[in-house]
N, C-alpha and C positions, 0 to 999 in steps of 0.2 A: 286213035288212042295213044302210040307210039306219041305223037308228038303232044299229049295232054302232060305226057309224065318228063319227057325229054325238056322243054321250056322250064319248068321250074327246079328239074336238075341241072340247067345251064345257069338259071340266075342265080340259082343258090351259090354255086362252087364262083361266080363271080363276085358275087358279092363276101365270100367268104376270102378270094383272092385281094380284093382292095384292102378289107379288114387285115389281113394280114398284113399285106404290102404297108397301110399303114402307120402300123404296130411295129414294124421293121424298121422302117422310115427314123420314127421317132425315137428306134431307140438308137439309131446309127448319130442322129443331130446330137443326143443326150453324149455319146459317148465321146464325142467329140468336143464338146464344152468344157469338160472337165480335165486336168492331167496330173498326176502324181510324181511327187520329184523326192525321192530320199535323200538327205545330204546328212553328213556329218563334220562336228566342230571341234576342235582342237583350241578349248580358250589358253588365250598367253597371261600366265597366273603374272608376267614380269611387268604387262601393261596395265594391271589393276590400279585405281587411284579411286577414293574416297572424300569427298569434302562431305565434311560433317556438321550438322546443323548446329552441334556445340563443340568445341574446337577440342576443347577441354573435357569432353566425353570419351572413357575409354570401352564403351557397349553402343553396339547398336540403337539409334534412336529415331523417330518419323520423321522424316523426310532430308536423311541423310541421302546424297547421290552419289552414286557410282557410273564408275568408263571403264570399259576393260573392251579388248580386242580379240580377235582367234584367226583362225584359217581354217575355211572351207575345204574339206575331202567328199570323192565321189562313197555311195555307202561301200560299206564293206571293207573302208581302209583301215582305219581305226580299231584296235579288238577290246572289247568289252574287258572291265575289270581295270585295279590301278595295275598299270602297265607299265610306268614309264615312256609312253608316246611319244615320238620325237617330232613335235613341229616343224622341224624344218625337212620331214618327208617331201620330195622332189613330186607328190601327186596332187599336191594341193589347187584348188580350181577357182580359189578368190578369197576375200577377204570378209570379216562379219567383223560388226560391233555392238556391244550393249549399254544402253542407256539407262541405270534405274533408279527406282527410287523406292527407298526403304518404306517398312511400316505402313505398306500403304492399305494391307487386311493384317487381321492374326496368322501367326505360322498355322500350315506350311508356307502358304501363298503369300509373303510376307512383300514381296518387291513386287512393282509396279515395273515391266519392262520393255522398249522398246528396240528391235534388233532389225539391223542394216545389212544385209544379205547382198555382197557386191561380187560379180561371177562374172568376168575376173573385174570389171569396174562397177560405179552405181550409172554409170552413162548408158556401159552395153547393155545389161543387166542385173537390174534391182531388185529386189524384193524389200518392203517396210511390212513390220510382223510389229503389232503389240498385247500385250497380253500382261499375264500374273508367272512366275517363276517358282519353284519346289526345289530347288536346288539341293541335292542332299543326293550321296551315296555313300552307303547303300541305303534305300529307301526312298528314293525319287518317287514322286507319283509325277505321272504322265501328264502335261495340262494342255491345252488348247489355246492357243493364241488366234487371233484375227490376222490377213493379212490387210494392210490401209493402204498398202499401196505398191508403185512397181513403177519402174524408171527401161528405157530401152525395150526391148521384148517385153516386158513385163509390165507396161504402162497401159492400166487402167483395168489389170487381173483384182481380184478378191479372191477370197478362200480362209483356208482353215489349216493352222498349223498345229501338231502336236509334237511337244518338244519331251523327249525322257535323257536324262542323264544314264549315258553306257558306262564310263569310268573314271580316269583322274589322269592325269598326262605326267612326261618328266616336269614341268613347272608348278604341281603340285595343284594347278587347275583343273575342272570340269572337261570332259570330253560330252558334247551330246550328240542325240542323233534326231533330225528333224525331218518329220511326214507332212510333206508339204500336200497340199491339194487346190488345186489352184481352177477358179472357175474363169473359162475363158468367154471375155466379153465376143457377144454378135458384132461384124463390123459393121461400121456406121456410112 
């Protein structure tokens, strides 16, 4: 009798042992795929340049391009609000650029942008993010860029960037902060 009732209290707690172990398993692989990186940007309002689709246009108009530059800080350098931030802080960890292109929906999402994420080069470490921009403080809304791509360490990551505007620096440019999430490819 002992052993009628003992066998299927063994297989069960076996079977409930793999079930877990499995469920463990899978979420240990999951959490290792994924990884989160905060960074924050300091744009140089002094490297802004603009070519304009009508030269002779003094407003914003579709498919006016813009370049402008910044420097990469780890989070928490930067403090939120216009500040006066001084770019040339000694913590800076690499370099960013924006690529955009006006008008490309109705505001807010008005620019069409593509951004260069180089820690400290695009060689060691890349990130390519494109996405729509909201650029506006106060009143930023949060948006979500695609990562395309990754150079060094970063070659052959995706993911999902959300970018908010924290405040305005001494060059009267955007400070932002970016929630990187980056899914890491299986190796091959």
């Amino acid at each position: 009798m002992k052993k009628r009732v003992l066998l299927p209290l063994v297989l069960g707690l076996a079977a409930m042992g793999l079930f877990l172990t499995h469920q463990l398993g899978v979420l240990t692989v999951q959490a290792k795929t994924e990884e989160t990186l905060i960074l924050e940007v300091a744009i140089d309002g002094r490297t802004s340049v603009l070519n304009r689709v009508d030269p002779s246009a003094t407003a914003p108009a579709r498919g006016d391009t813009g370049i402008v530059n910044g420097y990469i800080f780890p989070e928490g350098t930067i403090p939120p609000g216009d500040n006066g931030f001084d770019l040339d802080a000694p913590e800076k960890v690499g370099d960013w650029v924006a690529v955009n292109i006006r008008g490309a929906l109705p505001a807010p999402r008005n620019a069409a942008v593509t951004y260069y994420f180089a820690m400290p080069d695009l060689e060691t470490a890349g990130l390519i993010t494109q996405g729509f921009n909201s650029h506006r403080f106060p009143g930023s809304i949060p948006v979500a860029h695609a990562i395309v791509g990754g150079t060094g360490v970063f070659s052959g990551q995706t993911g999902e960037v959300i970018e908010e505007v924290i405040g305005k620096n001494k060059t009267g440019a955007f400070n932002l902060r970016y929630h990187i999430k980056i899914k890491k490819q299986a190796p091959k």
